[in-house]
Backbone and ligand atoms as CSV (ligand in chain L), in Angstrom:
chain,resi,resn,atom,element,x,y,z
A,1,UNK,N,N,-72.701,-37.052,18.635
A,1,UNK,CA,C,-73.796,-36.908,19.576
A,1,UNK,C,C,-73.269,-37.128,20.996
A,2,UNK,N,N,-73.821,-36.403,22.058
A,2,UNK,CA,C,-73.570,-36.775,23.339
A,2,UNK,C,C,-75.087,-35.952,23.964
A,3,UNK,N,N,-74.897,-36.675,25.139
A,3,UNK,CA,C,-75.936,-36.456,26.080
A,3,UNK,C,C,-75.514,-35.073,27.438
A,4,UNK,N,N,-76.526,-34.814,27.492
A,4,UNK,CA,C,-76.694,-33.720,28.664
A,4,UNK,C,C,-77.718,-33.866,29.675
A,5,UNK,N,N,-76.972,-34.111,31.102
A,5,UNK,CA,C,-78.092,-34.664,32.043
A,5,UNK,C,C,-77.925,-33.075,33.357
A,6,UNK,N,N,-79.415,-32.640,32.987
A,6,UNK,CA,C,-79.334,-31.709,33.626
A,6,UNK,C,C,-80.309,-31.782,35.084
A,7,UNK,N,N,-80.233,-30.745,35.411
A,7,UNK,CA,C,-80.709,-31.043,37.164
A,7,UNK,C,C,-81.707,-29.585,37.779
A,8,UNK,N,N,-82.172,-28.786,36.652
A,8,UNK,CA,C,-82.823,-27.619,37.170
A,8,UNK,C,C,-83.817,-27.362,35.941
A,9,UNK,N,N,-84.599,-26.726,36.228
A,9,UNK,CA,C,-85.812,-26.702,35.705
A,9,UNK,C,C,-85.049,-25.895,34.052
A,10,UNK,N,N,-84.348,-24.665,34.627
A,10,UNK,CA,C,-83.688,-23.498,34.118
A,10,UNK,C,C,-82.182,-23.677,34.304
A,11,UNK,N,N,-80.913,-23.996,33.156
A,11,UNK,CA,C,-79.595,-24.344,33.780
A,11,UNK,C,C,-79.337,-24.489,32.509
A,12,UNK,N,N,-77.762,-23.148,32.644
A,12,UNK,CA,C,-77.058,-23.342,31.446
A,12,UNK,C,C,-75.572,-24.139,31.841
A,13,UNK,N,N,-75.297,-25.256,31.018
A,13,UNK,CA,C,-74.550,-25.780,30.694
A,13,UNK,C,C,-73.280,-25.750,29.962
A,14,UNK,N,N,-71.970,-25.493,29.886
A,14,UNK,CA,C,-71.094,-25.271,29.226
A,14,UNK,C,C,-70.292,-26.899,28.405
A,15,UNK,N,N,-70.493,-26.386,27.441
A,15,UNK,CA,C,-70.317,-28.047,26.250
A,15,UNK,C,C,-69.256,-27.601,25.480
A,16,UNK,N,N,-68.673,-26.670,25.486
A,16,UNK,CA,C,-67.531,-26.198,24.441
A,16,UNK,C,C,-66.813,-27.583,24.557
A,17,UNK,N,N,-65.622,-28.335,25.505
A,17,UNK,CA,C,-65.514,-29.330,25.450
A,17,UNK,C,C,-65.482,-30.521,24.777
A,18,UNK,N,N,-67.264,-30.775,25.153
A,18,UNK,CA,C,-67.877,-32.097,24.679
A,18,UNK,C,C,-68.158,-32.006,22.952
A,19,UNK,N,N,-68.117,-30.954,22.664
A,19,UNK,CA,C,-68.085,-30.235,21.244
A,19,UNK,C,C,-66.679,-30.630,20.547
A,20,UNK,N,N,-65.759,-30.013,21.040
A,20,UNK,CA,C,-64.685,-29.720,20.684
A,20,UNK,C,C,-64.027,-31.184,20.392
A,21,UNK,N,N,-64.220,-32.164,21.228
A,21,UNK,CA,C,-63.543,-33.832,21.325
A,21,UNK,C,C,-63.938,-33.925,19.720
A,22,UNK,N,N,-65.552,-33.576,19.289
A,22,UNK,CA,C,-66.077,-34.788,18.256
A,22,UNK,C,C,-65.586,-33.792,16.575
A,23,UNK,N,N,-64.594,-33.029,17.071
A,23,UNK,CA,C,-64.410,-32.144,16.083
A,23,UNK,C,C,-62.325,-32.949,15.584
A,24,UNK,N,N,-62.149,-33.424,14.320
A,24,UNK,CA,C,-61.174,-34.792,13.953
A,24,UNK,C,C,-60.023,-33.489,13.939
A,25,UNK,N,N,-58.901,-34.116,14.512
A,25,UNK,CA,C,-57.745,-33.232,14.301
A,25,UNK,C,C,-57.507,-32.724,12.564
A,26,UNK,N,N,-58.147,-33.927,12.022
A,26,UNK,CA,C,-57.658,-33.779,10.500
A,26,UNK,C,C,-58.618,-32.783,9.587
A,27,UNK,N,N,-59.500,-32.207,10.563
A,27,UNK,CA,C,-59.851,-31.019,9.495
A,27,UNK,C,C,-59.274,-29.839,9.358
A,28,UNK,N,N,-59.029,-29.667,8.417
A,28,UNK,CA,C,-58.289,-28.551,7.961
A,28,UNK,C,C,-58.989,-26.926,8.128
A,29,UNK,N,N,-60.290,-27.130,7.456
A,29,UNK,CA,C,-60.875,-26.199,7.489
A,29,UNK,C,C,-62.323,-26.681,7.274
A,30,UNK,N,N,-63.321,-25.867,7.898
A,30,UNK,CA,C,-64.864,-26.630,7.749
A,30,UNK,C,C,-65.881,-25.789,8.844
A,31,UNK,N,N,-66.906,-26.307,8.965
A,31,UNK,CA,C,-67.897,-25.955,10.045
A,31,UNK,C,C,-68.198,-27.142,10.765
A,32,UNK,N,N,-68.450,-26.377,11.742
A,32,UNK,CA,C,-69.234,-27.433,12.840
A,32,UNK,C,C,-70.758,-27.188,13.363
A,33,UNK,N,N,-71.404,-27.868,13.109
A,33,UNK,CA,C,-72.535,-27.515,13.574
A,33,UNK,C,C,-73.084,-28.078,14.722
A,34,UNK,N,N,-73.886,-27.475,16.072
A,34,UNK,CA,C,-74.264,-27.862,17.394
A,34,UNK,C,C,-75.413,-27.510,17.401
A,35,UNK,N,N,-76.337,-29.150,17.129
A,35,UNK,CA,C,-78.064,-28.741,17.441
A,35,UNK,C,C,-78.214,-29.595,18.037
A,36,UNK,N,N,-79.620,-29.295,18.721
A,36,UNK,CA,C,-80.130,-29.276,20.115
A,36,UNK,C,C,-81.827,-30.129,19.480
A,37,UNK,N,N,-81.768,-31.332,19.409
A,37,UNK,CA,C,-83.400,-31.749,19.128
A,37,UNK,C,C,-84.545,-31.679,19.832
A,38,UNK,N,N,-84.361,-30.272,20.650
A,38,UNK,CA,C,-85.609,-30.613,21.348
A,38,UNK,C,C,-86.315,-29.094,21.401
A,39,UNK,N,N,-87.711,-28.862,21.767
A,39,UNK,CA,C,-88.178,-27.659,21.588
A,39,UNK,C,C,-88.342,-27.197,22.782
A,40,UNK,N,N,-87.561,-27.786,24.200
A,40,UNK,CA,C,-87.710,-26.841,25.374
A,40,UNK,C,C,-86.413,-26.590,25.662
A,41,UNK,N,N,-85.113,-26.839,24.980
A,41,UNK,CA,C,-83.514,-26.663,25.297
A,41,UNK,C,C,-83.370,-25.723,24.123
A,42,UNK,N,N,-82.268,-24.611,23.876
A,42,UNK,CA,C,-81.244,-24.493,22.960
A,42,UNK,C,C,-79.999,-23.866,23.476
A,43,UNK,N,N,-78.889,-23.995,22.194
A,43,UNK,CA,C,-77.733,-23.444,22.391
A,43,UNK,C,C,-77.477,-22.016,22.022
A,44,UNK,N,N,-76.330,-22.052,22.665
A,44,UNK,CA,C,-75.966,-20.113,22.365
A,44,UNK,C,C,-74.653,-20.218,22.518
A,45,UNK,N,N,-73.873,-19.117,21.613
A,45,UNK,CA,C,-72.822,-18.567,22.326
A,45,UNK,C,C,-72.167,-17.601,23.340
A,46,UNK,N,N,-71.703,-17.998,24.141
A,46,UNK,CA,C,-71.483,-16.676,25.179
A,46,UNK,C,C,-70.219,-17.290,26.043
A,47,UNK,N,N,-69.909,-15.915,26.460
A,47,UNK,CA,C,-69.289,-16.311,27.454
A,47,UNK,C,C,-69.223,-16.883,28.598
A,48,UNK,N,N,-68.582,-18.114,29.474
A,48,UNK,CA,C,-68.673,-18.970,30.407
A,48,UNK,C,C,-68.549,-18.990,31.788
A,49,UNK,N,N,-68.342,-17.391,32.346
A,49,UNK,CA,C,-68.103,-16.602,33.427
A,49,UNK,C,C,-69.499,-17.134,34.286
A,50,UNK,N,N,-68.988,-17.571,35.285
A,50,UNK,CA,C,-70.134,-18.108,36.575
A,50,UNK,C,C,-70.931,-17.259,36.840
A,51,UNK,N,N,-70.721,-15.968,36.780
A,51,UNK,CA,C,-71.940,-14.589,37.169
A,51,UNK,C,C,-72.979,-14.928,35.915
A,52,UNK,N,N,-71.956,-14.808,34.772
A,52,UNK,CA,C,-72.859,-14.737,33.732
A,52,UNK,C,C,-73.634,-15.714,33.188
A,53,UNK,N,N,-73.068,-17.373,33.834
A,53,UNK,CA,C,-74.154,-18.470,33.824
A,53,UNK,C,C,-75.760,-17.887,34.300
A,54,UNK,N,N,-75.262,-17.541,35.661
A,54,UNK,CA,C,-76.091,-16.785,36.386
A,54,UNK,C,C,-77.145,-16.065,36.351
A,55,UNK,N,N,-76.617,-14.983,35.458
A,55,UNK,CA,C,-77.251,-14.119,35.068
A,55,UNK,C,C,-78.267,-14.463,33.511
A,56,UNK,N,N,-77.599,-15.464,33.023
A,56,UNK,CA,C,-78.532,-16.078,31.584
A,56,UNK,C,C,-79.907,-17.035,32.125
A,57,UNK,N,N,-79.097,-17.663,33.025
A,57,UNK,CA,C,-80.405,-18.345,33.588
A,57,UNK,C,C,-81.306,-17.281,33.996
A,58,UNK,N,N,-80.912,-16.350,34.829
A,58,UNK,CA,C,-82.342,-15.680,35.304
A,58,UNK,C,C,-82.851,-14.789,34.031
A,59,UNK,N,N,-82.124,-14.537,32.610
A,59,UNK,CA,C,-82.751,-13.654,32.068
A,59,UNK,C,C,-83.563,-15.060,31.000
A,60,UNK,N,N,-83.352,-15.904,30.810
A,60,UNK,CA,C,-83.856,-16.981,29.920
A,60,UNK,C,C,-85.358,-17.354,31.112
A,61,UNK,N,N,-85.220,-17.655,31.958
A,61,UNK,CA,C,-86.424,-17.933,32.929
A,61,UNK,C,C,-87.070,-16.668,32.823
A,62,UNK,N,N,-86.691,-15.037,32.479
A,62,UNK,CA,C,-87.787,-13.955,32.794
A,62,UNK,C,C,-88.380,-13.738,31.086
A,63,UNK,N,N,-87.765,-14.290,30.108
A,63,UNK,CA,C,-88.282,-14.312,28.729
A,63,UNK,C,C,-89.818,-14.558,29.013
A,64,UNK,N,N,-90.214,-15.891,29.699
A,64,UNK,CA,C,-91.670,-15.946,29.403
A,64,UNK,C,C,-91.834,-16.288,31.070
A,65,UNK,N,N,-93.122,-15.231,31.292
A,65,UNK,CA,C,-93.520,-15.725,32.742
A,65,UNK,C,C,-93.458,-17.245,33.147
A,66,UNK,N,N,-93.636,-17.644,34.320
A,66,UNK,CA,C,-94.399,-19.207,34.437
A,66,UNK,C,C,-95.941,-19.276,34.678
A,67,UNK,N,N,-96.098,-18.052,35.136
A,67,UNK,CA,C,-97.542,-17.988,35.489
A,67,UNK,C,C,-98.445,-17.448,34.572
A,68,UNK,N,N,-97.815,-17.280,33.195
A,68,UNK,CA,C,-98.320,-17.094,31.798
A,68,UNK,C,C,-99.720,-17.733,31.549
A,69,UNK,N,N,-100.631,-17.028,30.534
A,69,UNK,CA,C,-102.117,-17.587,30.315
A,69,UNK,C,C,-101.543,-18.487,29.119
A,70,UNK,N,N,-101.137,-19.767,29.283
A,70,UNK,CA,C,-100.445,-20.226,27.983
A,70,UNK,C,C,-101.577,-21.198,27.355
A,71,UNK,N,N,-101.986,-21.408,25.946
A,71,UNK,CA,C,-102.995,-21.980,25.657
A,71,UNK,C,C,-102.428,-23.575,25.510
A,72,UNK,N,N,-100.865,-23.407,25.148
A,72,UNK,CA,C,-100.105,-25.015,25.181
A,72,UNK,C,C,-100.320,-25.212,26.703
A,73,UNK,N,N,-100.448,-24.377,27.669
A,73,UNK,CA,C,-100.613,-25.601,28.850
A,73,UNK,C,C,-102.093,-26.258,28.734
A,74,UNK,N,N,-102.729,-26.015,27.997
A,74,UNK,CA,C,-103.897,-26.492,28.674
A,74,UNK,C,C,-103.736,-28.559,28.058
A,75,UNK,N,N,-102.287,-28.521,27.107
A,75,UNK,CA,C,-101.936,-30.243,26.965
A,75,UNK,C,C,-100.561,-30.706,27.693
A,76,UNK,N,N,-100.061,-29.875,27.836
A,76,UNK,CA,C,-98.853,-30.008,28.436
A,76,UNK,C,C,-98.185,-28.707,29.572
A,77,UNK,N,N,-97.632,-28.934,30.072
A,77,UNK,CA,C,-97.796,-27.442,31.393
A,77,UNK,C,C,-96.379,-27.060,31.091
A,78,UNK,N,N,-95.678,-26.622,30.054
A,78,UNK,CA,C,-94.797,-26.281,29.533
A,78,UNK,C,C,-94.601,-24.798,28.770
A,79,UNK,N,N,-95.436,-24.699,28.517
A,79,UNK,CA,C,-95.463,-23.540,27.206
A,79,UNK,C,C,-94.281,-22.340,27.821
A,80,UNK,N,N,-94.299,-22.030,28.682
A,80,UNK,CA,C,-92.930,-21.207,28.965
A,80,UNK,C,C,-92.024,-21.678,28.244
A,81,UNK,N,N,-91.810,-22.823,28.580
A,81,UNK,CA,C,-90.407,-23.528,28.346
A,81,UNK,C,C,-90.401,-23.504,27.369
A,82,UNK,N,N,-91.313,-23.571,25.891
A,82,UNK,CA,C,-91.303,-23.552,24.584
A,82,UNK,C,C,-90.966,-22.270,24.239
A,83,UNK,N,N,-91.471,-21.379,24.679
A,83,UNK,CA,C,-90.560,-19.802,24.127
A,83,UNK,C,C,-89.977,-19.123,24.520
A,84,UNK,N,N,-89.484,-19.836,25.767
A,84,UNK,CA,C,-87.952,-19.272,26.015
A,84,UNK,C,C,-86.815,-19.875,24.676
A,85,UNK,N,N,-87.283,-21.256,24.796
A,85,UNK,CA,C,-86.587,-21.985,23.829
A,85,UNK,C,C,-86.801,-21.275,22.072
A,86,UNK,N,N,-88.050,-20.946,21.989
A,86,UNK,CA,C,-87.820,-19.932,20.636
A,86,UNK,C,C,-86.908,-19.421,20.302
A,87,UNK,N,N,-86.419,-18.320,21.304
A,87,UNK,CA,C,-85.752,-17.185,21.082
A,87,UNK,C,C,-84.583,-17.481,21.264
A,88,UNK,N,N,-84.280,-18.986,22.001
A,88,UNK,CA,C,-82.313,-18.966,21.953
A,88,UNK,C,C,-81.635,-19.600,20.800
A,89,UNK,N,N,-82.694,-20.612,19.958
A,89,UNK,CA,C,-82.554,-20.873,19.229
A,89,UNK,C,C,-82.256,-22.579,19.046
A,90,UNK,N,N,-81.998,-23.358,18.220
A,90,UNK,CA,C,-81.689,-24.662,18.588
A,90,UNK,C,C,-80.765,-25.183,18.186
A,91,UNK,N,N,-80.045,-24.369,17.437
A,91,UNK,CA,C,-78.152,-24.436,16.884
A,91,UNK,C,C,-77.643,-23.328,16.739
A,92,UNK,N,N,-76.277,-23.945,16.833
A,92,UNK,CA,C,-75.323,-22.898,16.447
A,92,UNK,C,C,-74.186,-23.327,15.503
A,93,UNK,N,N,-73.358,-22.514,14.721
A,93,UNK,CA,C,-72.309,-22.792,13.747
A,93,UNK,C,C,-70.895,-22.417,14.403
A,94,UNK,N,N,-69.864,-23.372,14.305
A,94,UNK,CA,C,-68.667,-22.853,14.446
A,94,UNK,C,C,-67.921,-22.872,13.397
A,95,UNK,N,N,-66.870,-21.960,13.530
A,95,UNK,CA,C,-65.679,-22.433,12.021
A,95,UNK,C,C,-64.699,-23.244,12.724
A,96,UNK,N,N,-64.061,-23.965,11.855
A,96,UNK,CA,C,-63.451,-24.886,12.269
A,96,UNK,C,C,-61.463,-24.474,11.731
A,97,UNK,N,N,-60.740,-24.342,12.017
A,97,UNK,CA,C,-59.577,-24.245,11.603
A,97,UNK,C,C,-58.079,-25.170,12.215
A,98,UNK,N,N,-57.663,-25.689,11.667
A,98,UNK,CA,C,-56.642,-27.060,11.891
A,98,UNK,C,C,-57.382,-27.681,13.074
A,99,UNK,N,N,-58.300,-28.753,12.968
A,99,UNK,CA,C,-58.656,-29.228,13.940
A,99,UNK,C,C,-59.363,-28.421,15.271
A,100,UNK,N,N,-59.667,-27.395,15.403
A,100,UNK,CA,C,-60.218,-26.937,16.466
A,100,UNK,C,C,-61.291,-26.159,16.047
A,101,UNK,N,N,-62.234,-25.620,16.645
A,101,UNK,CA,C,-63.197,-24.797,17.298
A,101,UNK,C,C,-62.397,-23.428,16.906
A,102,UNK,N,N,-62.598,-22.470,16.102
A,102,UNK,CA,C,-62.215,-21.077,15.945
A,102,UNK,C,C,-63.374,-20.200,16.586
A,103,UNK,N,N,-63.244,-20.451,17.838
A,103,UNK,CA,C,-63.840,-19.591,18.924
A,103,UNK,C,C,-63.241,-17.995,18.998
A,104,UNK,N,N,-63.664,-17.088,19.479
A,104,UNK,CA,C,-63.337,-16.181,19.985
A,104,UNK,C,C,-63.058,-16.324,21.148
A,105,UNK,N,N,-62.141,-15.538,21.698
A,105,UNK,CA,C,-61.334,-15.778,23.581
A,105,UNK,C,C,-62.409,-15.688,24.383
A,106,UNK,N,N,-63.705,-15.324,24.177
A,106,UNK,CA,C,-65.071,-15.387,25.318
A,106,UNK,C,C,-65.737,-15.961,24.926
A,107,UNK,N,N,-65.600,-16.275,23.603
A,107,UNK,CA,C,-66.601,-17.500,23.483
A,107,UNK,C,C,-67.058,-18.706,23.697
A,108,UNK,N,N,-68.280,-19.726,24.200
A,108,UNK,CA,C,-68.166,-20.800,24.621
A,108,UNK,C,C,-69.424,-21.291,24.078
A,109,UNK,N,N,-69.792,-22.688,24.394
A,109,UNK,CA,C,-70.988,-22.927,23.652
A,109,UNK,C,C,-71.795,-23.499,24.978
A,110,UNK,N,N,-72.811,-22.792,24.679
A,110,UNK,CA,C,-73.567,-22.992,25.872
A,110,UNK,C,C,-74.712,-23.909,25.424
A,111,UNK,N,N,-75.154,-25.051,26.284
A,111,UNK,CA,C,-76.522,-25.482,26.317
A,111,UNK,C,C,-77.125,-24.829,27.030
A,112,UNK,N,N,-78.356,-24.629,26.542
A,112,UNK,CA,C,-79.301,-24.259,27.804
A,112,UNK,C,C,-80.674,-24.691,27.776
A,113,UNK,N,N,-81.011,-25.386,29.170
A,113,UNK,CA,C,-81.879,-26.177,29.315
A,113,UNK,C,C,-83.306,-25.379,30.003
A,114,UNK,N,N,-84.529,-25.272,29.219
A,114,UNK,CA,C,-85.356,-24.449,29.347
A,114,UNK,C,C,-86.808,-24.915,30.186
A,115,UNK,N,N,-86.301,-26.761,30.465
A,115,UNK,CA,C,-87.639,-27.702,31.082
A,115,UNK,C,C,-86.961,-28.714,31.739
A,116,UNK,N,N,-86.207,-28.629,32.424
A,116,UNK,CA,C,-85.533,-29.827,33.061
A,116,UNK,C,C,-86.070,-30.080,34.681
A,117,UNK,N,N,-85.486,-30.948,35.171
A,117,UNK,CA,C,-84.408,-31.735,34.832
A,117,UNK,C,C,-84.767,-32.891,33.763
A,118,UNK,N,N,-83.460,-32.791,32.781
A,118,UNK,CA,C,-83.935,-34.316,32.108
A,118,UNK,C,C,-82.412,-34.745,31.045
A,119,UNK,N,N,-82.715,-35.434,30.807
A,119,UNK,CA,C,-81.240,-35.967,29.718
A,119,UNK,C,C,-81.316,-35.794,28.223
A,120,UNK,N,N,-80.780,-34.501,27.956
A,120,UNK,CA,C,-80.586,-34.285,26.276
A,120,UNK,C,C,-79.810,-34.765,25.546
A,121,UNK,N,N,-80.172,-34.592,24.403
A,121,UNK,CA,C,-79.262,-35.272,22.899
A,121,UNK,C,C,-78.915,-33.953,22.716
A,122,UNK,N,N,-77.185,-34.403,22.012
A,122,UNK,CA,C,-76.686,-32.381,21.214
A,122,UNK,C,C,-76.106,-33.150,20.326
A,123,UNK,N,N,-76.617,-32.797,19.096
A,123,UNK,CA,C,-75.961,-33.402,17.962
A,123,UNK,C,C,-74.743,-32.438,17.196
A,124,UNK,N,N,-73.762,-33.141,17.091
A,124,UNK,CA,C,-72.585,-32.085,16.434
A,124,UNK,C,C,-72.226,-32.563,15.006
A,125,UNK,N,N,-72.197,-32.118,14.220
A,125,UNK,CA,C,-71.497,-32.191,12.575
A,125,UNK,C,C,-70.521,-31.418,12.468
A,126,UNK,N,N,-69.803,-32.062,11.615
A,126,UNK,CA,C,-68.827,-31.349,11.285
A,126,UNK,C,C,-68.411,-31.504,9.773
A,127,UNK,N,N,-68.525,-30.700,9.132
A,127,UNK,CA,C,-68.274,-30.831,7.361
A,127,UNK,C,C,-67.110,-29.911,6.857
A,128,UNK,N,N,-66.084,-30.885,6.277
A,128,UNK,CA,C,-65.073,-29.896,5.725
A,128,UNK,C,C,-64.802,-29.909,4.136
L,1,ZN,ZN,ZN,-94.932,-28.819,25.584
């Protein structure tokens, strides 16, 4: 587990990293799994290119208006933030091979934070 302290309403985060530490040199072979406990954040894979931070944030913020007729705001003033978060999902799987992350060369693991600012939990497993 580690935390994510974010600072924008809408802001993707790159965790490949913070992932990668809690993953034991001594697995041989296995998965890793990266979930996200909350229903206004999830993760994705993509590539980590600054345009394309960029460009995810503004397409994750145009998923659901803000100025949406949302019937969840009428308890909480969120409901955007809940289905943007639908659709990215709230984990992801890696394979794992001698100790590392068997990423693809563009691949990265992205958080992305769909109601912030605020401080998330990302829980990682790893089973071999
Ligand atoms: Zn809510």
């Amino acid at each position: 587990m580690f935390e994510v302290r974010t600072d924008e309403r809408t802001q993707v985060v790159d965790v490949t990293d913070r992932v990668a530490e809690k993953v034991s040199d001594d697995v041989e072979s296995g998965i890793c799994t990266v979930f996200v406990r909350h229903t206004t954040a999830g993760v994705v894979l993509q590539e980590a290119e600054s345009g394309l931070l960029d460009d995810i944030e503004a397409f994750v913020a145009g998923l659901a208006p803000s100025d949406g007729d949302y019937r969840h705001d009428r308890i909480d003033d969120n409901a955007d933030a809940h289905l943007r978060a639908t659709v990215l999902g709230e984990s992801v799987s890696v394979p794992v091979e001698d100790g590392e992350l068997a990423l693809g060369t563009w691949q990265s693991v992205l958080f992305v934070e769909c109601d912030g600012p605020r401080t998330r939990r990302v829980d990682v497993t790893v089973m071999s």
